[in-house]
N, C-alpha and C positions, 0 to 999 in steps of 0.2 A: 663755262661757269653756269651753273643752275640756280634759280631763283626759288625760294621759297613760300608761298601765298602766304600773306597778312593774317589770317585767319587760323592757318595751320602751323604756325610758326605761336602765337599766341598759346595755342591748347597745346602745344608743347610744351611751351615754359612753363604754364599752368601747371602741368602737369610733372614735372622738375621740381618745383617750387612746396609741393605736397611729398613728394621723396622727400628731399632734402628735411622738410620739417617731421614728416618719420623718424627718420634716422636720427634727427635731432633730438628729439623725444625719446628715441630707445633711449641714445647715449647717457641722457639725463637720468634715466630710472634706472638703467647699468650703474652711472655713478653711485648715487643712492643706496643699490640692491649693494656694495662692495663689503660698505659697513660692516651689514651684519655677518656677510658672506666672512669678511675678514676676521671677524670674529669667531664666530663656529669652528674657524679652521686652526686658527691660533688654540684656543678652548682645547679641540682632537687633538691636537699635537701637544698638548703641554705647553704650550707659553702662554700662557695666560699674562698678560701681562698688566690688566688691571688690579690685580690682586694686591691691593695697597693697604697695609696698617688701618684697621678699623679699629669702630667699637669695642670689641668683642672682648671676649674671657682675658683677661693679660694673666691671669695669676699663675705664678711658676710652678712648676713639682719639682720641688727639691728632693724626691725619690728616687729622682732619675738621672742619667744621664744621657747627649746626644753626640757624638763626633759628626761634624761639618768640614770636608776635605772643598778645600776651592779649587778650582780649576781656572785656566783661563787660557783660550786659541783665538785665533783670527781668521782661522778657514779662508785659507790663501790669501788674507790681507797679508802684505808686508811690513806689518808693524810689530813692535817687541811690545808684549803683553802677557803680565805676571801678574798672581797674586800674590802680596807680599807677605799676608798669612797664610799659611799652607794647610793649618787647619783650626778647628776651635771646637775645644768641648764644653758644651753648654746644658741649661735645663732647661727642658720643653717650657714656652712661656715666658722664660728671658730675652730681653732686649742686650745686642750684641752688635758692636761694627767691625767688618773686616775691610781694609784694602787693597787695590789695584791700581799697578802702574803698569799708564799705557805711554808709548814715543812714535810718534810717524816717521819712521825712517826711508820714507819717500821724498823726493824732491820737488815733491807738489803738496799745496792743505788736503785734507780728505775729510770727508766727514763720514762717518761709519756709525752704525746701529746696532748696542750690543743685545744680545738675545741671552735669555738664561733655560738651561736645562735643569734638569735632577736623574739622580740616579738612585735608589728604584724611582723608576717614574711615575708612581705615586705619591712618594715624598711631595711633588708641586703643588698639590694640595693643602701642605702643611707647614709651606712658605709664608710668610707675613713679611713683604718688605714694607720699611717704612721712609729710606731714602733710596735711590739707588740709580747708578749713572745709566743704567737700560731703560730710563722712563724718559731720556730725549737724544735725539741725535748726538752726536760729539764732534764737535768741528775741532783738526788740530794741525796747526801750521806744518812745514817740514823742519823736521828735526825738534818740533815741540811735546814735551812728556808732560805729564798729567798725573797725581795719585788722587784716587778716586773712593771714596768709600760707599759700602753698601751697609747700612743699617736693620735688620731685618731679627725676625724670631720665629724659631716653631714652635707651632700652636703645642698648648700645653696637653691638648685631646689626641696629638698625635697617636698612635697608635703605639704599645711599649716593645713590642717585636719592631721598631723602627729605629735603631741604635745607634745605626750608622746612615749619612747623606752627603755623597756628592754633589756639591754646587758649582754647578760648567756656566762662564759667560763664555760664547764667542762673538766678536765684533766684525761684522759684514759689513762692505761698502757700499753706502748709499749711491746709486747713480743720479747724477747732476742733469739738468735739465740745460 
């Protein structure tokens, strides 16, 4: 068994003690840095999902019309997950709700996070939700269903070459800690 000197065993710890609080500090400005990181990367991909009912223009064009096709998957969750509107034609600048009905048909709660696409994927620009079950987790017993509505409008400046828009939720599982 070897002994370590008082001395050198000290400026070792010392020396530990300054790692650890590095690391410590990266971790904290990693935290931090996540935010925006998360952001930017939701933004490139189309999910924006700040994009909540503002101020802005509400006034309809009844000049026009827009087909909105729902969609809705679970991207290998095992839960049954339908839109129960299949679609709605509407005027750019009208306020409209459609819903979904979701059932955990697992034997355990889950709580799942849904995410919203578009098809053309420019269309996500010209989303205006103003309620919508993708703005919080969804906790659901087994065997518990849910009809869920989405309240939302496209903007009335959408584009008139924009006539048609697929609206995809799919609902991912959140892993539990």
């Amino acid at each position: 068994m070897s002994t370590v000197p008082a001395g050198d065993l000290d400026s070792r710890n010392r020396l530990m003690l300054r790692k650890i609080l590095v690391i410590c500090l990266g971790m904290l400005a990693f935290a931090f840095a996540m935010v925006p990181i998360y952001k930017q990367v939701c933004k490139a991909v189309g999910i924006d999902q700040d994009r909540v009912l503002g101020a802005g223009n509400t006034q309809v064009d009844p000049s026009r019309m827009v087909e909105v096709q729902l969609v809705a998957s679970t991207a290998g969750l095992p839960w049954r997950f339908e839109a129960l509107d299949h679609s709605v034609r509407m005027h750019p600048g009208e306020l409209v709700m459609v819903r979904y009905k979701v059932e955990n048909t697992l034997g355990r709660p889950v709580v799942a996070q849904a995410v919203m696409s578009t098809a053309p994927e420019r269309a996500h620009e010209f989303i205006e939700k103003q309620q919508c079950f993708c703005f919080t987790n969804q906790k659901l017993a087994p065997g518990e269903s849910r009809v869920m509505p989405v309240v939302f409008r496209v903007k009335a400046d959408a584009p008139r070459d924009l006539e048609s828009i697929v609206l995809s939720y799919s609902f991912l599982e959140v892993p539990q800690s």
